[in-house]
N, C-alpha and C positions, 0 to 999 in steps of 0.2 A: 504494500500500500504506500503511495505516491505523498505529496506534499503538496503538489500540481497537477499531476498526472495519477489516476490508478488511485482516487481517494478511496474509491468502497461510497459502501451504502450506510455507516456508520451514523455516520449525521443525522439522516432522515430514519434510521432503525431507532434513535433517541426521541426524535419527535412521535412515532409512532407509539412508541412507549409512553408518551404521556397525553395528555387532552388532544384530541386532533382533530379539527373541522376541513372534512374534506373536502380538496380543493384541487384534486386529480385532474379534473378536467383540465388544467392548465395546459397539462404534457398532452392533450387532442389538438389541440389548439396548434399546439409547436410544431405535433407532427405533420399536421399534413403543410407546414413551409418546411421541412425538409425538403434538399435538392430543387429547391423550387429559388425564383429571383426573388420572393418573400423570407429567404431562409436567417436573414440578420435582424434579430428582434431586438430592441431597448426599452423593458419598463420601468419608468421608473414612479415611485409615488413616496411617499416620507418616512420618515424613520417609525420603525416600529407595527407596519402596516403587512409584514409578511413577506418581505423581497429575500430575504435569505434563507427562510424557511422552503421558498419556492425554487431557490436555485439549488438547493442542498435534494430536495425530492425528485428534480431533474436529472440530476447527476446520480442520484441511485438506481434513477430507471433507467439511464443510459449506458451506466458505464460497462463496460464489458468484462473487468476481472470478478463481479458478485454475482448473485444469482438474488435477484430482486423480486422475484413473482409472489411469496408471500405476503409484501410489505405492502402488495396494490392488489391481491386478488379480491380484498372486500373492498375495496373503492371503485369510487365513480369510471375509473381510466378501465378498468376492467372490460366492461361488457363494452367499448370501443372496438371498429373494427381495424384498427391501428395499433393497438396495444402488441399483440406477437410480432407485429413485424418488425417493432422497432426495440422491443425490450431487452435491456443490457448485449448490443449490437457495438456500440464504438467504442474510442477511444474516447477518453474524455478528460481535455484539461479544463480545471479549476482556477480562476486568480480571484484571491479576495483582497483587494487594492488598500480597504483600509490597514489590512497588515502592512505591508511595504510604507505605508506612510510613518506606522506606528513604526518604524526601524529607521528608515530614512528621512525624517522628517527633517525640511528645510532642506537637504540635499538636491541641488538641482542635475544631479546626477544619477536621479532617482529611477529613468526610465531603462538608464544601463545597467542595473543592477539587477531588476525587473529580468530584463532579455536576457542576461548571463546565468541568471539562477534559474529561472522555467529551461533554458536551454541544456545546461547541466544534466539537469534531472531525466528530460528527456531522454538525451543521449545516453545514459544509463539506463533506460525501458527500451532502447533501440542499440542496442551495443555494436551489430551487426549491419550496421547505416552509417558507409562513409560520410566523411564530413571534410569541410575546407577552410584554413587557418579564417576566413573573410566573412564566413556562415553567420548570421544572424538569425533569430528565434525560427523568421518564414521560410529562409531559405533550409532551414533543418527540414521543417516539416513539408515545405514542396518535398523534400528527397526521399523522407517517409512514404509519403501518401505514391511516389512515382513508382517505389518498390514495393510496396505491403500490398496497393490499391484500396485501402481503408483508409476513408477520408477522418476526420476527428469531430468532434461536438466539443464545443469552447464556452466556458459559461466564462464572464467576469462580475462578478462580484461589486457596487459601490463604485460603477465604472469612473464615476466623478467626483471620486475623492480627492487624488488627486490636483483636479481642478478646483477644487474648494482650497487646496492646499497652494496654490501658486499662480498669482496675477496674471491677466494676460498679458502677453509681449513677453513672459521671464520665459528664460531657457528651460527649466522647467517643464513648461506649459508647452511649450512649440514643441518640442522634445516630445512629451506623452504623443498630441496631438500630431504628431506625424506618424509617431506609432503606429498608431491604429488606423492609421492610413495603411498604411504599410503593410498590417495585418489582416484587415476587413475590406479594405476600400481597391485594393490589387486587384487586378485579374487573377491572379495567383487563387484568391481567395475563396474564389468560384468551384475550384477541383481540393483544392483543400479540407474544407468543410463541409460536412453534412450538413451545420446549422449552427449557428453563432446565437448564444442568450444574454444580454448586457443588463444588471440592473443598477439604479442611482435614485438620487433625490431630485437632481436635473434631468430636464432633459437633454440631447447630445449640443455643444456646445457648439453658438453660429459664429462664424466669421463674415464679416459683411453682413453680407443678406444670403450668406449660402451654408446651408447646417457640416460644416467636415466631415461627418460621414453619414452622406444622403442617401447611400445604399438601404439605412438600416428602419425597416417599419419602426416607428415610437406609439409607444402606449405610455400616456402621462397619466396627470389629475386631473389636467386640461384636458386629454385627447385619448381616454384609453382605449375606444372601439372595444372589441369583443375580448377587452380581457379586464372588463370592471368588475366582471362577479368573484375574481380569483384573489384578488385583495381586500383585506378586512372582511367584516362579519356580514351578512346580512340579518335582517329584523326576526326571521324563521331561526336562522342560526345559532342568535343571541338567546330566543326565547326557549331552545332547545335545552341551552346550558342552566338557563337560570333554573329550569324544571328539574332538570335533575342534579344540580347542587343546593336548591332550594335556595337562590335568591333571588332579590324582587325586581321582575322584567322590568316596570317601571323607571326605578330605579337608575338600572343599568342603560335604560334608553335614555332619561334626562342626562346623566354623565356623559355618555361616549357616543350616542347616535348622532345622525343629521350632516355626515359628510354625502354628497351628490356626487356619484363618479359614472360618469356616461348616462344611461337611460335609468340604473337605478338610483334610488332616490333618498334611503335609506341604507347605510353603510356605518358600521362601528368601527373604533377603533380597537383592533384583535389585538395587542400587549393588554391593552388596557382593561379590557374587557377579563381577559384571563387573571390579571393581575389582584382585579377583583374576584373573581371567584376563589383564587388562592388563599386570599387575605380574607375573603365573607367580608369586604365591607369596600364601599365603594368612596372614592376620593379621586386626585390628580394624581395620576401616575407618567402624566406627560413632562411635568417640569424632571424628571429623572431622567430625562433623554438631554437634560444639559442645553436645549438650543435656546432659551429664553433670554438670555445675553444676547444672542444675533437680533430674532426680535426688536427685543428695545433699543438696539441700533439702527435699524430701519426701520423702526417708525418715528424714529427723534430723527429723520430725515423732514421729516413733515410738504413733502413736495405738495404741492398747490391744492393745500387745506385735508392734504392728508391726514390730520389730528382732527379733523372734524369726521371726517371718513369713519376712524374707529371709535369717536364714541357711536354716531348713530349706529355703528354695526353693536357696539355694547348695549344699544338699548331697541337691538332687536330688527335694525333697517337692516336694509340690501342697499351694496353699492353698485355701480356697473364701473366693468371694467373692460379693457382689452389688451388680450396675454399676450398679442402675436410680434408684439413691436422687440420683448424680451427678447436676447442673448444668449440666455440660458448661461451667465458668465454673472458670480454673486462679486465679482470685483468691477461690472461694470450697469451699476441701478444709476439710472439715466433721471428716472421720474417718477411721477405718482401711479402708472398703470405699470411701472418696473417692480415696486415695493408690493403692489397688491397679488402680483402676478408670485413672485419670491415666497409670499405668507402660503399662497395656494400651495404649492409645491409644498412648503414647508410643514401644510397640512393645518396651520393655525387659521386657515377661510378654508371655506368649501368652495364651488364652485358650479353655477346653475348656467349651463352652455347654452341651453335653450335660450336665456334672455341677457348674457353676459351680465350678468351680476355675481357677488362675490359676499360670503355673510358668516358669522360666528357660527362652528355646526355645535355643540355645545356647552355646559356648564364647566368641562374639565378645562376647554381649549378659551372659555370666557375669563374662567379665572388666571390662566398665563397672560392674558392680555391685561389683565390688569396689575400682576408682577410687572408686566413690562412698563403699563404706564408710571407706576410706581418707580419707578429707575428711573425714566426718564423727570421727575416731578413736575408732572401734571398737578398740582395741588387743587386745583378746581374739581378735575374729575376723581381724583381720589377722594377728595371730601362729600361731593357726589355720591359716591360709590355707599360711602359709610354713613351717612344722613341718610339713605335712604332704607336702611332697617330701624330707624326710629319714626320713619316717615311711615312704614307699611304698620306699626305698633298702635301709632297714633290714629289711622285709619282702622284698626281692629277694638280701638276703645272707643271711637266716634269721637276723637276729639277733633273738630272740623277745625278750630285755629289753628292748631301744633301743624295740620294739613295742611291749611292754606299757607303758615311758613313755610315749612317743606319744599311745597311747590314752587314757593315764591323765591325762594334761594335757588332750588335747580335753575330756574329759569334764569335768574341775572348770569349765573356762572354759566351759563352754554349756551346762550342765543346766539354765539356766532355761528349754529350749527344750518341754518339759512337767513331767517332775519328775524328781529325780537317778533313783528306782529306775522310773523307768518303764519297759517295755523298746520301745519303738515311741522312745523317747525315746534310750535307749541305741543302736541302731542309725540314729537319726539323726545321736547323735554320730559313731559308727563313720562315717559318712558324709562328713560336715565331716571328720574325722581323714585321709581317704583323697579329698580333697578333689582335691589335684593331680595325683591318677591320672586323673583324665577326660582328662587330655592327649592321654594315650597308650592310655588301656582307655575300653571302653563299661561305664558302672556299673551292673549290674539289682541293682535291691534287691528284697529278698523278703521278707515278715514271715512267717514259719509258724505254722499253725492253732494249735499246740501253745504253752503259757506256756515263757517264760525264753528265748529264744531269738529272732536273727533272722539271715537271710542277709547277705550280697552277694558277688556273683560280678564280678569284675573281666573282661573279654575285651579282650584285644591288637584296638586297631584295625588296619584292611588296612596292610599294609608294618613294622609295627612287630614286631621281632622280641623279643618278650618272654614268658614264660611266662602263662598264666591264671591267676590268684589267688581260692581260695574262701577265704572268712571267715564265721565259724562264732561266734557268742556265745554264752554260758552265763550264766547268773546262780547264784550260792550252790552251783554244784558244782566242776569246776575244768579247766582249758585243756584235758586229757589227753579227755573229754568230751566236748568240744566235738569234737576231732579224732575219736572214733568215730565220733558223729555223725553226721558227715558221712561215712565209711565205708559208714557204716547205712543212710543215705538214696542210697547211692552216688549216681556225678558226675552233677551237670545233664548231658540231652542237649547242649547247648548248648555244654560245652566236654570233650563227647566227645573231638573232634579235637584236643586239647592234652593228651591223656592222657598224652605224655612229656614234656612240659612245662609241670605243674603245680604250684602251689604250696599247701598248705593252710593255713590259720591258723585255731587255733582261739585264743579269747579268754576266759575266765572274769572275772565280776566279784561279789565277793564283797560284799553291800548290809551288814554288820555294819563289815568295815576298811577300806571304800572302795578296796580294791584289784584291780588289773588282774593277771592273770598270762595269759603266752600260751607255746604253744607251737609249733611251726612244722617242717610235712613236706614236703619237696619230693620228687617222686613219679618 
C-alpha cells in the first residue's frame, strides 16, 4: 500500500464503519465520463461538506490492488449497470495537496517537491519502466500507460490549496498552475487517464477571462448540475438520523439546514449535522473549521455598502448577486459581488441560482456572522444583536414602551440599510430588532401590496412552549391601527392553531418626530 499510489480501500473501510449516509451514487455519475471528453471532473463546495469522504470512496472503488465489493454491495452504486465494469479496475493515484502545504508551507518550490515524490513512489510500483534523467511526473506515466496499456484514475484532493496558499503572479502559483497544465490540460492526458476527480473550496482558478484548465466539467455551490444530491445531507437524510438517535428533527433543521445547491433546496450541513448527533446536542460546530478570521476580513472590506448587505441578510433578507465576474483567486476580491461570491463558496451564504440572490442558510452559519461582525466592531449591530433579546422579553410581558424603545433604537442605528422612511427598510429594521427570536420562532416576513405597512409573524419552533407573535407596522397613523389591522386582515392561516396563545403588536412610526409608539394585545 502506496502513499500516492496503491492506497487501498482503508479510508473508506473506516467511514463504512461508522454513521454513513449513502452517497454511492456519486461513482454512477463518474462512471459513465470515463474515457469520454467529460472524463476531468472539479467539485468543489466548502469545508466540511463531504469532498474527502467522496474522494477517499472513489479511490476504494477504483483502485485495483483491494477487492472493494463488500464495502458497496448494500449501496446505492450496486444495483448500477456500471458498477462491475469499472470496480477496482485501475491504477489509482491519490494527492491530498493540503499535506504538501502542511510540509512545505511558504516554499515556492512546492510544486517540485510535489512531482519528485509522487514520481518516486511510482517508479517503485513500476520498477520494470524505463525512465530518463529529464522524466517528469507525465512523462513517467505517458511510458507506463504506453507499456502496461492501463490508463490510471487521478483523484486530487483540496486541489486549491495551494492556491489559497500563494498570491497570484508568485512562483509558487504559476508553478502549480502550469502543472496541471501539464498534467490535465496535454494531449498526453487524453490516453493517460481513464478519469481525472479534483476536489476544492474554489473553483478552478481564471486567468483573464479564461479558466487554466477549461478541459475540466466544474461542479461548484454556484454551479453543481447533477452532483448537488452527493454533498451534504438532504431533509429525508437528516430526518432518518434524528429517528434513530432520537434527536429533534426540528432542531437539527433550525441549526444546519437551508443551504440551496442546484434544484435542491434543502441541504444540511453533514460534519455538523453528525457532530451533533455524536454530542446529542446541537450548537456551532462550524467556527471549529477555523475560517471565521477570513470572514471578518472580507467583510470589513465593506465594498459598496457591503455592511449593509449582511445585516439585512442577518435579519433575514436576500441579496442579489452575480458570481460570474469572480477569479476564483481569494488574493484577488475586486468588489462587493467578489466578497458575496467568496462567502458562497465558503458556505457562510447559500445560494438561490434561480433569482441570483445570496442569504444566511442558518442559525449555526448566522451566528459566525456575527463573530465576525464582532471582530470587525460593528458596535451598532452588535448592540443590535443583544437588545434584541430584551426586546422579544418585553414583547412577551406586553410591555408596549420597553417595545417601542426597542424598536426605536434599532431603527436610528441601521437606517442606512435603504433610507430612514423607507418602509421595506422599516420592516427590515423591525427584523434586526427581533433579531434573537429566530432562536426560538420561525421568522416569515411579509411586505403587503398596500403603502405604510409590513408584516412579520413570529411561530414557536417544535417543543418551545411560547405564544405566536404578529407584528403589525404603520407609518404616520398610530399603534391603535396597526392593531385593527390586523383584526381586518384576520390571523395568518399559519398561526390558526395559537389562537389562545397569541400575541399582537402593532407599531406606528410617525416620519415628522421620529417616533415609535406600540401597542400590544395578547388574545
Amino acid at each position: 500500500m502506496g502513499i500516492y499510489i496503491d492506497r487501498g480501500n482503508l479510508d473508506f473501510t473506516e467511514a463504512r464503519n461508522s454513521e454513513y449516509v449513502d452517497k454511492s451514487g456519486l461513482i454512477s455519475v463518474v462512471n459513465k465520463t470515463l474515457f469520454t471528453r467529460q472524463k476531468f471532473s472539479c467539485v468543489t463546495r466548502c469545508r466540511r461538506f463531504g469532498k474527502s469522504m467522496a474522494a477517499q470512496m472513489l479511490c476504494a472503488y477504483y483502485d485495483r490492488t483491494c477487492n472493494s465489493r463488500q464495502l458497496f454491495e448494500d449501496l446505492e452504486i450496486a444495483k448500477d449497470d456500471t458498477f462491475e465494469r469499472h470496480l477496482n479496475k485501475y491504477p489509482v493515484i491519490y494527492l491530498d495537496m493540503t499535506d504538501f502545504i502542511t510540509r512545505y508551507r511558504g516554499d515556492e518550490d512546492i510544486v517540485r517537491h510535489i512531482d519528485q515524490e509522487v514520481r518516486a513512489e511510482i517508479q517503485r510500483a513500476y520498477p520494470d519502466i524505463p525512465t530518463e534523467e529529464n522524466d517528469d511526473l507525465m512523462a513517467l506515466l505517458q511510458r507506463i500507460v504506453l507499456t502496461t496499456q492501463q490508463p490510471f484514475f487521478f483523484i486530487v484532493d483540496e486541489w486549491d490549496a495551494i492556491c489559497r496558499e500563494f498570491p497570484a503572479g508568485s512562483k509558487g502559483m504559476d508553478s502549480y498552475v502550469n502543472w496541471l497544465r501539464r498534467m490535465f490540460k496535454s494531449t498526453s492526458g487524453n490516453t493517460v487517464f481513464a478519469g481525472v476527480y479534483m476536489t476544492g473550496i474554489l473553483p478552478i482558478k481564471k486567468y483573464k477571462t479564461e479558466s487554466a484548465l477549461n478541459n475540466f466539467q466544474e461542479y461548484s455551490m454556484v454551479s453543481p448540475r447533477q452532483m448537488a444530491g452527493f454533498f451534504g445531507f438532504t431533509k429525508e437524510e437528516v430526518r432518518m438520523l434524528a429517528e434513530k438517535y432520537g434527536m429533534d428533527f426540528s432542531e437539527l433543521e433550525k441549526w444546519y439546514d437551508g443551504y440551496q445547491i442546484g434544484g435542491l433546496t434543502s441541504i444540511f450541513n453533514p460534519n455538523s449535522v453528525m457532530q451533533a448527533i455524536y454530542s446529542d446536542y446541537c450548537e456551532s460546530y462550524w467556527g471549529k473549521t477555523g475560517a471565521t478570521d477570513a470572514v471578518a476580513h472580507y467583510i470589513r472590506m465593506n465594498y459598496e455598502g457591503l455592511k449593509d448587505d449582511i445585516i439585512s441578510m442577518l435579519a433575514g433578507a436576500r441579496c442579489k448577486v452575480d458570481p460570474k465576474g469572480f477569479k476564483n483567486d481569494l488574493s484577488l476580491i475586486l468588489n462587493r459581488d467578489d466578497v458575496l461570491t467568496v462567502l458562497i463558496h465558503l458556505g457562510y451564504l447559500s445560494y438561490d441560482r434561480t433569482k441570483s440572490e445570496c442569504y444566511i442558510p442558518n442559525l449555526e452559519v448566522a451566528g459566525e456572522m456575527e463573530e465576525a461582525i464582532k471582530t470587525n466592531n460593528w458596535k451598532n449591530v452588535v448592540d443590535a444583536v443583544r437588545q434584541s433579546e430584551e426586546l422579544l422579553q418585553a414583547t412577551l410581558d406586553g410591555d408596549a414602551e420597553a417595545v417601542a424603545r426597542g424598536v426605536e433604537a434599532a431603527h436610528d442605528d441601521n437606517t442606512s440599510i435603504l433610507s430612514y422612511n423607507n418602509e421595506n427598510s422599516l420592516a427590515c429594521v423591525l427584523s434586526i430588532a427581533y433579531y434573537y427570536a429566530r432562536n426560538n420562532y420561525v421568522m416569515h416576513r411579509e411586505l403587503a401590496s398596500g403603502k405604510g405597512f409590513a408584516d412579520i409573524v413570529l411561530i414557536p419552533r417544535k417543543n418551545v412552549d411560547s405564544p405566536a407573535i404578529v407584528l403589525e407596522l404603520k407609518v404616520n397613523k398610530d399603534a391603535d391601527a396597526a392593531i385593527d389591522q390586523i383584526h381586518r386582515k384576520q390571523y395568518p392561516a399559519k398561526v390558526a392553531e395559537y389562537a389562545d396563545r397569541l400575541i399582537l403588536v402593532g407599531i406606528n412610526y410617525d416620519r415628522e418626530t421620529k417616533q415609535h409608539t406600540c401597542r400590544i394585545e395578547k388574545v
